[in-house]
C-alpha positions in Angstrom: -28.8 -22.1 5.5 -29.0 -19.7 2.6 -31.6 -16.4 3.2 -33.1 -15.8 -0.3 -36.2 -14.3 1.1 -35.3 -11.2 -0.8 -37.4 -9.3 1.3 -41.1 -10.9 1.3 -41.6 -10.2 4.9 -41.2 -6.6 4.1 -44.6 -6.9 1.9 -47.0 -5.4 5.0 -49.2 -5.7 3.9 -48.8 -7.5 0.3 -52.0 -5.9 -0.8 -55.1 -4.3 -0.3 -58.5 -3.2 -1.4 -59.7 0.2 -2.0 -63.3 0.8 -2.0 -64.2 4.4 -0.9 -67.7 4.1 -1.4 -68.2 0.6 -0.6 -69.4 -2.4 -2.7 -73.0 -1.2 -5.1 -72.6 -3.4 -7.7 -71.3 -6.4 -9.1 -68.1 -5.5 -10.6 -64.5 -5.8 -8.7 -61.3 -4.0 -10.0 -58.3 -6.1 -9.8 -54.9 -4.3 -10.4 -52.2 -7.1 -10.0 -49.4 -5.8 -11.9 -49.0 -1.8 -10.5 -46.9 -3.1 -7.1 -44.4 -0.6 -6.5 -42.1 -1.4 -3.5 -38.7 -2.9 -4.4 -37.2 -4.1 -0.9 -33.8 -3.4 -0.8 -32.5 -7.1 -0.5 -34.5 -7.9 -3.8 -32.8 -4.8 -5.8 -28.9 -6.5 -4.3 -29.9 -10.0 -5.9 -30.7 -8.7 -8.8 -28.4 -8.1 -11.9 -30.5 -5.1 -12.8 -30.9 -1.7 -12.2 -34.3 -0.5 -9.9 -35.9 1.3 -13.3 -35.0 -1.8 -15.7 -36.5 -4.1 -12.6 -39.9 -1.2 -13.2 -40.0 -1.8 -17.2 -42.1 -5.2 -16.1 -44.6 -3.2 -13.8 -47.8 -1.9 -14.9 -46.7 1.5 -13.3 -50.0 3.4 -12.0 -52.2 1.2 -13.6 -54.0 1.1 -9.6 -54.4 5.0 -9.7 -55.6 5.2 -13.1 -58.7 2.8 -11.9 -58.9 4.4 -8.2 -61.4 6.9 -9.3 -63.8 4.0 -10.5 -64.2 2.6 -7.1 -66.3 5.3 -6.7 -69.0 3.3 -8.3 -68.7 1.3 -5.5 -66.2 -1.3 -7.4 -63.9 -2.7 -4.9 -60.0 -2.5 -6.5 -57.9 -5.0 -5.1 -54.5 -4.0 -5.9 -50.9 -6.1 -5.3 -48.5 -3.8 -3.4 -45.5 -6.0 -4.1 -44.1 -5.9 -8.0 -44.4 -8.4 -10.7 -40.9 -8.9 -10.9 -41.1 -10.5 -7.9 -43.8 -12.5 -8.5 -46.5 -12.5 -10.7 -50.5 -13.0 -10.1 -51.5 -13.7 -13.5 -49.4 -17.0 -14.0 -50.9 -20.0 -12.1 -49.3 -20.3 -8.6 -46.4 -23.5 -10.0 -45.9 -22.7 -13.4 -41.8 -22.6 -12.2 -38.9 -22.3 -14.5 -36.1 -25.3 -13.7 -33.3 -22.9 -14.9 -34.1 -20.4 -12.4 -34.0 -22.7 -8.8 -31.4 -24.6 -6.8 -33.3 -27.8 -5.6 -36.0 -29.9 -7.1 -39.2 -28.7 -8.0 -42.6 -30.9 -7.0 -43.4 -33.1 -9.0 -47.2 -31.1 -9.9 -45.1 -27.8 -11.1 -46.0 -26.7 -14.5 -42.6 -26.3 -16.4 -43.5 -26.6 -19.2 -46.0 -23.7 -20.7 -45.0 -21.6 -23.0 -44.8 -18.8 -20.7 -42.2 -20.8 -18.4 -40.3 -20.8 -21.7 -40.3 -17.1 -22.6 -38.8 -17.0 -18.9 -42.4 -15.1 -17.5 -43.7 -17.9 -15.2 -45.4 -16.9 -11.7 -41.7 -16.2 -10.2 -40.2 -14.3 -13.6 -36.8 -15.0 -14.7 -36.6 -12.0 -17.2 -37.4 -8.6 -17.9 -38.0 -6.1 -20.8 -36.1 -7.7 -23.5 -35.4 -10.5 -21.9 -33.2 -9.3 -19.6 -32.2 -11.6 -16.6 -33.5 -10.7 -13.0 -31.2 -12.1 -10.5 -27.5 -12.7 -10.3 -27.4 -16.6 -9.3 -30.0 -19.1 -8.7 -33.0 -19.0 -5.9 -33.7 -21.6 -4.0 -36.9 -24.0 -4.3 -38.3 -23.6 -0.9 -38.1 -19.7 -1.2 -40.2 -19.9 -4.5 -42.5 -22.1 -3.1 -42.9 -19.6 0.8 -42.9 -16.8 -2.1 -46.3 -18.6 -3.7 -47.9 -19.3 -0.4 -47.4 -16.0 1.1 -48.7 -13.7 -1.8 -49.9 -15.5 -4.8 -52.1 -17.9 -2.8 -53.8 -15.4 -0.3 -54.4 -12.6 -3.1 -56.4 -15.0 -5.1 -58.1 -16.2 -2.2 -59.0 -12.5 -1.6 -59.8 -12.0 -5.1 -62.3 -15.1 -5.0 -63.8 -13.7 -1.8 -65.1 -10.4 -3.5 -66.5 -12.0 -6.4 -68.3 -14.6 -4.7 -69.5 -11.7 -2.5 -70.4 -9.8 -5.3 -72.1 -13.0 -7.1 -73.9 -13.2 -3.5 -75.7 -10.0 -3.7 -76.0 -9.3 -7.1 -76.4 -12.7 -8.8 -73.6 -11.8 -10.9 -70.0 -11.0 -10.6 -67.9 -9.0 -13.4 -64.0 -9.1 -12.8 -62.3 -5.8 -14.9 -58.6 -7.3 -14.5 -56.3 -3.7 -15.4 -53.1 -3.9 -16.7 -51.1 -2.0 -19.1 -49.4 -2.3 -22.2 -45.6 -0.5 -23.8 -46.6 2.0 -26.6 -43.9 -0.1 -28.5 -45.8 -3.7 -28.2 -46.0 -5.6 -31.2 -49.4 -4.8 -33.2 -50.4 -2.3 -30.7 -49.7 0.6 -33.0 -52.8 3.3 -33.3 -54.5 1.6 -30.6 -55.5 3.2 -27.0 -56.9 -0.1 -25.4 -57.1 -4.0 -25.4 -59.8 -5.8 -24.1 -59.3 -9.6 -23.8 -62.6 -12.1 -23.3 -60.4 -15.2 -24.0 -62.2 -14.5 -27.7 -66.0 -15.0 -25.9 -65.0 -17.5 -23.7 -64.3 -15.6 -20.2 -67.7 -13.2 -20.7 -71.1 -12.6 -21.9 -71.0 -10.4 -25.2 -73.2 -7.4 -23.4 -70.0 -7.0 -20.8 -67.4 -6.5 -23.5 -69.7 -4.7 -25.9 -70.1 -2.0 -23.1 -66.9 -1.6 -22.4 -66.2 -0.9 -25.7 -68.4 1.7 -26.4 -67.9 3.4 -23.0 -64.2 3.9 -24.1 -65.4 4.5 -27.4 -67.4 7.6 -26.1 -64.0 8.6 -24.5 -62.4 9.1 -28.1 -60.4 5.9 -27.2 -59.0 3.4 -30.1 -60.1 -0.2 -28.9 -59.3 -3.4 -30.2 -60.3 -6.8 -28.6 -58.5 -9.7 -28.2 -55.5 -8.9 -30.0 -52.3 -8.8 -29.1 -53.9 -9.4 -25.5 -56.8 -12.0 -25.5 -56.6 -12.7 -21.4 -54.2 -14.6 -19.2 -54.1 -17.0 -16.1 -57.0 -14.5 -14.4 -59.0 -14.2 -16.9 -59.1 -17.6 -18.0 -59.7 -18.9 -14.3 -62.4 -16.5 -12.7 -64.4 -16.2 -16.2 -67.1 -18.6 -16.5 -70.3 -16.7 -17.8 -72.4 -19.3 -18.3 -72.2 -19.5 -14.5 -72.9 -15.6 -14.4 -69.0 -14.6 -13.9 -67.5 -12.6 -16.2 -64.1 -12.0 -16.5 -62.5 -9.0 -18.6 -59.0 -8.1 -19.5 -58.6 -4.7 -19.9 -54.7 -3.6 -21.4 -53.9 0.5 -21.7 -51.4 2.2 -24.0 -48.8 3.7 -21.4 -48.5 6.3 -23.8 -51.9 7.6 -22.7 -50.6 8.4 -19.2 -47.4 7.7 -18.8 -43.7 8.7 -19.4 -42.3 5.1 -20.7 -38.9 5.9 -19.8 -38.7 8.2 -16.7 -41.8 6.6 -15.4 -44.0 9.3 -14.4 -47.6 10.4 -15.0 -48.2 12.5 -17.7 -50.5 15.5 -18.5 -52.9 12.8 -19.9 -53.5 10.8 -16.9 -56.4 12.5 -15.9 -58.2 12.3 -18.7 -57.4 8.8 -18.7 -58.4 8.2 -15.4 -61.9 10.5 -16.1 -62.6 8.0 -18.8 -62.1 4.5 -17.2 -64.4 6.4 -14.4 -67.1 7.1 -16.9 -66.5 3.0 -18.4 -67.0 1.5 -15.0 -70.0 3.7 -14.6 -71.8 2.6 -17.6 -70.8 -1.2 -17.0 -72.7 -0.6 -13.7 -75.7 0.9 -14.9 -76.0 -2.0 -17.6 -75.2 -4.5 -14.8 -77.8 -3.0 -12.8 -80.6 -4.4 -15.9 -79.2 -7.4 -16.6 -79.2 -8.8 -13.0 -81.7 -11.5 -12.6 -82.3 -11.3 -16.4 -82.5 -14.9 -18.2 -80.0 -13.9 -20.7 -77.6 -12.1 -18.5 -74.6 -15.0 -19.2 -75.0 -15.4 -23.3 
């Protein structure tokens, strides 16, 4: 039988959560996208180089948020990339074109995503540039799925229903990052995506806003980036969960080509600090408050 594992057992563990001062407040950091280790069996079945494979990968985007745990916001961060497999698709929305086998019959092959060739196991890259060489088998998608997408978001529901627990609300800030050269993001430092109101109270996005604003950051909300599969699935504010997408011009921090931080990465970092810490302090008044989800 075939090995197309492509080294998932070597994902030990396949992610973690950093929270330096503990849990003080309602809001978790999840960083999904910033995985980083490439096993070497993954990098041979793939037709592209390890820096191509990286253009995909939201390259520091965990650091950049690591001083906000401070605040006492757990970040739960992916250690495995998205190339691999990605957390913000739902766990079978599978590409036909991409597996040797059927798929079940309850697979989602059909969204728009699947199409562009981005579904929860990717089939492109970049410019739509093709991962892998030949054809993965089904049953290695599906052990791919169960092994990392299904016990991350089991972790991630665990610490907002803790977080709901304690503080009667829960605020998810899902990080990610965005190319300088992404259509319509021109003159603009940040994204924030509320699935246009639908994934969280106005106060929550409102804040952010202004925090960043404070910062001397450009913000826009909802466009290009209005929220994906994570923000559309933990965000229910009427039920006192909130759910933010928050995208970050790589330009800010980051050498797009070489990928490496830049000079600007602390003040980056410095400033998503200072956003978390105002999101908690206005947390802190709207918990028990009547109109905490409008």
């Amino acid at each position: 039988m075939r090995d197309d594992s492509q080294g998932l057992e070597e994902f030990d563990p396949p992610f973690d959560v950093f929270a330096p001062a503990g849990v003080a407040g309602p809001i978790v950091l999840n960083s999904p996208h910033s995985g980083a280790h490439y096993p070497p069996s993954f990098l041979a079945a793939s037709a592209l180089d390890p820096l191509t494979l990286r253009r995909s990968e939201d390259a520091f985007v965990d650091q950049m948020f690591a001083p906000a745990a401070a605040h006492g916001a757990p970040l739960l961060r992916a250690q495995f990339p998205r190339a691999f497999l990605d957390l913000n698709r739902e766990p079978f929305e599978l590409d036909p074109q991409m597996f040797v086998g059927r798929l079940p019959d309850f697979a989602n092959t059909r969204s728009l995503r699947v199409a562009a060739g981005l579904g929860v196991i990717p089939r492109v890259v970049g410019d739509a540039q093709p991962i892998y060489r030949s054809p993965i088998s089904v049953e290695a998608a599906l052990k791919r799925i169960a092994t990392l997408h299904r016990p991350y978001h089991a972790r991630l529901a665990e610490l907002l229903d803790a977080a709901q627990r304690r503080f009667a609300l829960a605020i998810l800030l899902d990080c990610h990052s965005m190319p300088s050269t992404s259509p319509d993001v021109g003159g603009c430092d940040v994204v924030l995506g509320d699935r246009y109101s639908s994934s969280a109270a106005r106060w929550v996005i409102d804040t952010v806003e202004s925090a960043l604003q404070a910062s001397g950051l450009i913000v826009r909300r909802n466009k290009p980036y209005a929220g994906g599969f994570i923000t559309e699935h933990y965000g229910a504010p009427a039920a006192g969960r909130h759910a933010l997408q928050i995208e970050i011009n790589r330009s800010l921090y980051l050498d797009e080509r070489a990928l490496r931080l830049t000079s600007g990465a602390g003040a980056l970092a410095n400033a998503l600090s200072a956003m978390v810490g105002a999101l908690h302090a206005r947390a802190s008044d709207a918990q028990n408050m009547p109109w905490a989800a409008e």
